[in-house]
C-alpha positions as CSV (number, residue, x, y, z in Angstrom):
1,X,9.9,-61.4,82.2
2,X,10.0,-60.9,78.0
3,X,6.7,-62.3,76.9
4,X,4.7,-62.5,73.4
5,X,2.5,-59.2,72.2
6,X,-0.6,-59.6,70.5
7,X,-1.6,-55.9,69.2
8,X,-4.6,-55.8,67.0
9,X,-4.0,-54.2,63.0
10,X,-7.5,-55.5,61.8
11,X,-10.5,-55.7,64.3
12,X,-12.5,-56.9,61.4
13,X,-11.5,-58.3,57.9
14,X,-14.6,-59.7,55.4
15,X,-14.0,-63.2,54.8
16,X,-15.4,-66.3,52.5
17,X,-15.6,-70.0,52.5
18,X,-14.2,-69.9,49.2
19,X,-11.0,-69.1,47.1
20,X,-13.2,-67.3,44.5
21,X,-14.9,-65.1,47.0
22,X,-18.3,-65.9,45.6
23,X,-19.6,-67.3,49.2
24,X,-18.5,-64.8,52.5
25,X,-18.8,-66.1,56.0
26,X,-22.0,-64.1,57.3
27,X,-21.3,-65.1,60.7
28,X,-18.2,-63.8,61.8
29,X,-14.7,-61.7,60.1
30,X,-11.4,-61.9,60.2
31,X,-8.8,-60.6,63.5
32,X,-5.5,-59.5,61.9
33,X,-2.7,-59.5,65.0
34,X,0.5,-58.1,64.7
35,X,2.6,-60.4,67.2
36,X,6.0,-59.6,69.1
37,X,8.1,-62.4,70.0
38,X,9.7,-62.1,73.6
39,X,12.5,-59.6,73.5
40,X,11.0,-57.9,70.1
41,X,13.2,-60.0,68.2
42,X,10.5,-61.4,65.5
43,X,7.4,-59.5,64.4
44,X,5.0,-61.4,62.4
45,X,1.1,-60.9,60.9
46,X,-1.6,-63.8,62.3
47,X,-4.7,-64.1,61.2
48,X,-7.9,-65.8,63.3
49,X,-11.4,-66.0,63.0
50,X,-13.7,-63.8,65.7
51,X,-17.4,-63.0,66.3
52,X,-16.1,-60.3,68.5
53,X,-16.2,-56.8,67.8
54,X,-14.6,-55.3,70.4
55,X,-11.0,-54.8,69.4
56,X,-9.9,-51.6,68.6
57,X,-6.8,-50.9,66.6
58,X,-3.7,-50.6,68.2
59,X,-4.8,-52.5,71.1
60,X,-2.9,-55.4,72.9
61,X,-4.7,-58.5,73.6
62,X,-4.7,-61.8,75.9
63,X,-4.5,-64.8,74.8
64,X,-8.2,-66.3,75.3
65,X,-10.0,-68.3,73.2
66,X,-13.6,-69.7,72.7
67,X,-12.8,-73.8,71.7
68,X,-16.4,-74.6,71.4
69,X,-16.5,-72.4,68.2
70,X,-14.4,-74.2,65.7
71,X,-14.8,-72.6,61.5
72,X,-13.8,-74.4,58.7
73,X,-11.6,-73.2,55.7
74,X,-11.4,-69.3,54.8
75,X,-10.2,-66.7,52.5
76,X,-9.8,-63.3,52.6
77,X,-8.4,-59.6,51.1
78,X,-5.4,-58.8,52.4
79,X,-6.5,-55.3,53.6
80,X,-2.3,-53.5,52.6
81,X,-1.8,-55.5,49.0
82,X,-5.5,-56.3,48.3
83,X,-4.1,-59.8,47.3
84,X,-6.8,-62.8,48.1
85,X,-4.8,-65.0,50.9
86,X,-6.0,-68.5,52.7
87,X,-7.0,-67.2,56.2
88,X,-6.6,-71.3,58.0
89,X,-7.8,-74.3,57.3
90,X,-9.1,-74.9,60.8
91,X,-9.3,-72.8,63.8
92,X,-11.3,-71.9,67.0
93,X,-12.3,-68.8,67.7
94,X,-10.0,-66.0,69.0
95,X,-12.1,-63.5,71.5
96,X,-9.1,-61.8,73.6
97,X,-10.2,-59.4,75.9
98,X,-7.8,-55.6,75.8
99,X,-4.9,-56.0,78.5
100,X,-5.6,-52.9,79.4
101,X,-9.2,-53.8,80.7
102,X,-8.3,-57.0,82.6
């Protein structure tokens, strides 16, 4: 069965409650996933917020997420173009755990 990859290019990108970048978030960073739609046929950048810091480069990830930890509006770098991107508006927190250590 084809399903959706989730391989992490960014464990851990600075990011900031602000579009100027004069405020970071102290309390958590940026996960940059390169996802693979089922059957390879789209490949796209997301971008959630984490207080993890176990991902490793490279590395696939589950699906899992912590609801109860909900940020706010953020900013950040893009670490290839260095161009200052919205991040989300609103999102929970992404904590995937490596496939390979499920």
């Amino acid at each position: 069965m084809a399903r959706e990859r989730n391989v992490v290019l960014y464990p851990r990108v600075e990011i900031f409650s602000d579009p100027e970048r004069q405020h970071p978030i102290e309390d958590g960073w940026a996960l940059i996933l390169e996802t693979t739609s089922p059957g390879g046929a789209v490949v796209e950048r997301r971008i959630f917020p984490t207080t993890q810091s176990h991902f490793e480069v490279g590395k696939e990830v589950a699906w899992e997420w912590n609801g109860a930890k909900v940020w706010g509006a953020a900013w950040y770098r893009d670490p290839e173009n260095g161009t200052l991107e919205p991040a989300w508006s609103s999102a929970a927190e992404f904590v995937g755990r490596h496939l390979d250590e499920i």
